[in-house]
C-alpha positions as CSV (number, residue, x, y, z in Angstrom):
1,X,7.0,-20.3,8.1
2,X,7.6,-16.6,8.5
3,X,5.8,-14.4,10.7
4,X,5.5,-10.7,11.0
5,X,7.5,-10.6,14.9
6,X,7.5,-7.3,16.7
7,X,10.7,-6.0,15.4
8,X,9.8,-6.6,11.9
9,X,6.9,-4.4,12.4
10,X,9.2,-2.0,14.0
11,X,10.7,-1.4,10.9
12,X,8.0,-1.6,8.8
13,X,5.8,0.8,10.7
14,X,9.0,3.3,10.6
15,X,8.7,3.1,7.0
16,X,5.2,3.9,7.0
17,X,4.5,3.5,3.5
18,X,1.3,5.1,4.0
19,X,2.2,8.4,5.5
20,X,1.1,11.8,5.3
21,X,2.9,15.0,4.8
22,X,6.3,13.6,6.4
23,X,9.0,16.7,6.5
24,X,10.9,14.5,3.7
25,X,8.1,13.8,1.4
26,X,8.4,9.9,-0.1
27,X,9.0,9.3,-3.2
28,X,6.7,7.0,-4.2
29,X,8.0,3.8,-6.9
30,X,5.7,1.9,-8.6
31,X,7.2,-0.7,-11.1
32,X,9.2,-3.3,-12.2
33,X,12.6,-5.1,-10.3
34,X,15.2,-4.9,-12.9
35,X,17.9,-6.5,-10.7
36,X,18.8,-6.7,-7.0
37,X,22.3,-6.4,-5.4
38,X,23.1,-7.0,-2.3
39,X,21.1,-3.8,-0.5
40,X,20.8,-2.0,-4.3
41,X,17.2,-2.4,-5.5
42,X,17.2,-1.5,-9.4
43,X,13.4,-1.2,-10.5
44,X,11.9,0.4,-13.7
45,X,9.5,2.7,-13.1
46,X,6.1,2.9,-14.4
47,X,7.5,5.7,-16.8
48,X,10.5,3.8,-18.1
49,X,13.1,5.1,-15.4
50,X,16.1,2.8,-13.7
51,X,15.7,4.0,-10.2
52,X,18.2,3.4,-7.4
53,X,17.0,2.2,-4.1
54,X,19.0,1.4,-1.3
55,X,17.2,-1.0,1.4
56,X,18.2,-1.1,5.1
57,X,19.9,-3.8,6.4
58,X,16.7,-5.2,8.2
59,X,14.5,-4.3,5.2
60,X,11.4,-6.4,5.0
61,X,9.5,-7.4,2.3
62,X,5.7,-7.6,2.2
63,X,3.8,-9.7,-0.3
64,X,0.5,-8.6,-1.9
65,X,-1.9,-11.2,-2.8
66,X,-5.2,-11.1,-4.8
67,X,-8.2,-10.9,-2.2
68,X,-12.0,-10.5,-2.5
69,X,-14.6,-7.9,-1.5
70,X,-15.8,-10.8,0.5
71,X,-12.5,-10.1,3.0
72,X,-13.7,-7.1,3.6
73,X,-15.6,-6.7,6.9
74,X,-16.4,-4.6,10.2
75,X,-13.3,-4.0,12.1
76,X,-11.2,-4.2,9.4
77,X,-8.3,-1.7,9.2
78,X,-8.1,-1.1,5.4
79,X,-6.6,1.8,3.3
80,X,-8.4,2.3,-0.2
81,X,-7.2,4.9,-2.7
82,X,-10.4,6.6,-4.2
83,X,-10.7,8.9,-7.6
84,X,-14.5,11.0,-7.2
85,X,-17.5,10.7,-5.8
86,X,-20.9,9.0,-6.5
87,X,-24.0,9.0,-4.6
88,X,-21.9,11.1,-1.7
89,X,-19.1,8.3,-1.4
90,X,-16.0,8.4,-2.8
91,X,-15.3,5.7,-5.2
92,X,-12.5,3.0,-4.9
93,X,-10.1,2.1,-6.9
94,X,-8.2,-0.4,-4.6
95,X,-8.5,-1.8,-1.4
96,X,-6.0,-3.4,0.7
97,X,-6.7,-4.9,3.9
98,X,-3.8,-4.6,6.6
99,X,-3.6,-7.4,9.1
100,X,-4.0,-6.3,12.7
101,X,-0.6,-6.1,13.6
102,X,-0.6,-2.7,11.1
103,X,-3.7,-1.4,12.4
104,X,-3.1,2.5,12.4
105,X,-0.5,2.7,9.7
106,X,-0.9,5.9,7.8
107,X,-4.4,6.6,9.3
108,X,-6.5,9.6,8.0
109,X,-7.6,10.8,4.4
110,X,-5.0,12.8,2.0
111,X,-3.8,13.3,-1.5
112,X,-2.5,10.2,-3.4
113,X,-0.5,10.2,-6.8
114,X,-1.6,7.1,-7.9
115,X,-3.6,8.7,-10.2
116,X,-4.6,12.4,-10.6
117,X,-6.9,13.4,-7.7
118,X,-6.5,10.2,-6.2
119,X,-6.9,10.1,-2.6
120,X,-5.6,7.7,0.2
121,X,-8.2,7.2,3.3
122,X,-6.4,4.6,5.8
123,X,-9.2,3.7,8.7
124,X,-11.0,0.9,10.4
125,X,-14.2,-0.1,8.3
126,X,-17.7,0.6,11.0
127,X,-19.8,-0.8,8.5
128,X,-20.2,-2.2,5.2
129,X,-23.6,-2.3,3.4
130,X,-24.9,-3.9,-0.1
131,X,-26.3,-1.1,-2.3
132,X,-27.4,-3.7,-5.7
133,X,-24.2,-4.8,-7.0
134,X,-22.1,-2.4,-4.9
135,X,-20.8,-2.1,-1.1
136,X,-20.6,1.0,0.4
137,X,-18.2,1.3,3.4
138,X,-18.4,3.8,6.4
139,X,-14.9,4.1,7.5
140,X,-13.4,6.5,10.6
141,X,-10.0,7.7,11.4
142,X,-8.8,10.1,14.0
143,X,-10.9,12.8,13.4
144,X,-13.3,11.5,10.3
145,X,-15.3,9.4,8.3
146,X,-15.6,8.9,5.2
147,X,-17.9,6.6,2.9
148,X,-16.4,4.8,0.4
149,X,-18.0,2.7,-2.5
150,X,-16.6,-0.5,-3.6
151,X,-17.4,-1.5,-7.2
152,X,-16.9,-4.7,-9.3
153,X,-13.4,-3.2,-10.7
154,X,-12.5,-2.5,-7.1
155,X,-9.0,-4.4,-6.8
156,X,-8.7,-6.0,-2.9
157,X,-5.4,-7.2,-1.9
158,X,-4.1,-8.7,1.7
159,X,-0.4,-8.7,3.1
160,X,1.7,-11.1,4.2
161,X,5.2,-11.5,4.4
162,X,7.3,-13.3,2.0
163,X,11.0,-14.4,1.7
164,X,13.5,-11.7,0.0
165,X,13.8,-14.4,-2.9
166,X,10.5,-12.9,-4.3
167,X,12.8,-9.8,-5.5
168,X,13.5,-11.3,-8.7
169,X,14.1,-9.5,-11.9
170,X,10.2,-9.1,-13.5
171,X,8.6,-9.0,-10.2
172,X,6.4,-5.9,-9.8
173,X,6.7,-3.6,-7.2
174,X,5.7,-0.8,-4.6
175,X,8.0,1.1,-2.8
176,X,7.9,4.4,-0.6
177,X,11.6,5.6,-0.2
178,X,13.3,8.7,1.2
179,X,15.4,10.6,-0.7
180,X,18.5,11.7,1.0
181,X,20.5,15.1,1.2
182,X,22.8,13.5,-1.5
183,X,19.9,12.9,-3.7
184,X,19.9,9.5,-3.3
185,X,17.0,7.0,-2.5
186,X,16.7,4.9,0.6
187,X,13.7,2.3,1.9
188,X,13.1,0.0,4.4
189,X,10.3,-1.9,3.3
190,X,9.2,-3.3,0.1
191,X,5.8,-4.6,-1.2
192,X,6.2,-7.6,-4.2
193,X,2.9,-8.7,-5.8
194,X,2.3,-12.3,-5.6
195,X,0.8,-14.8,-8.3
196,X,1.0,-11.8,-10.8
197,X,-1.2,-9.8,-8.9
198,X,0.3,-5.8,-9.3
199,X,0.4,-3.3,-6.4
200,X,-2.5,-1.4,-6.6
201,X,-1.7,1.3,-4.3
């Protein structure tokens, strides 16, 4: 069985892929593996680009699996990317639930490029109501809250790690990488949908 141990987390916390405003902005990959070579990630992007990623040593790979609003509950340290408002809460695209070992990764509320003004709010859920077919969460951060309403096209995912066999050609993909002073593209973490379930984020 594999387990997320505390120098796994090590590296996947220093690869926040959920971080704001870093002096070296991410560069954010959304797409398809093409092939993997030993540390050389080759994935198709979601606009038709081969990019070139090369993974750390001790990379670790993250698996996202399909969830339910039901997951969802007080305490829970989620990030959701939002696009507008309704009723005076933003409105969610996607949710995905960290486990408790990542509590705190990436926490506040800034821009997103998911989708044009998207915006990524990581916090710990206070409370979550039923408003008719909806759920409206109150989340806080350091130095916020923000209410966020979860529809029925709301995707949920959970985390869990999975072997680095699941980079197979086809596999879809979300990766934060760094670009280096040499232009090239470096990572230390990769996220892999499971059971054809596609990033979100």
């Amino acid at each position: 069985m594999i387990r997320f141990t505390v120098g796994l987390f090590v590296a996947a916390v220093a690869a926040n892929a959920f971080a704001q405003a870093p002096a070296n902005p991410p560069v954010r990959i959304r797409g398809n593996i093409e092939k993997l070579e030993g540390q050389n990630l080759t994935i198709k992007d979601r606009n038709g680009q081969s990019m070139s990623v090369r993974l750390a040593d001790n990379f670790v790979v993250v698996g996202i699996f399909k969830g339910s609003v039901a997951d969802i509950a007080s305490g829970k340290f989620i990030g959701t990317t939002t696009v507008g408002e309704r009723d005076g809460a933003l409105v969610a695209q996607e949710v995905h639930i960290f486990p408790e070992s990542m509590r705190g990764t990436g926490e506040g509320h800034y821009d997103w490029d998911l989708k044009p003004d998207s915006k990524m709010t990581n916090a710990n859920v206070a409370d979550i109501v039923s408003v008719a077919n909806d759920r409206v969460m109150t989340v806080q951060y350091k130095g916020g809250e923000k209410k966020i309403l979860v529809t029925k096209d709301t995707v949920v995912v959970t985390y869990a790690p999975v072997d680095k066999s699941e980079l197979k050609p086809g596999a879809r993909v979300f990766v934060v990488s760094q670009k280096q002073a040499d232009g090239s593209l470096t990572a230390a973490r990769v996220n892999v949908g499971m059971k054809g379930q596609v990033p979100p984020m």
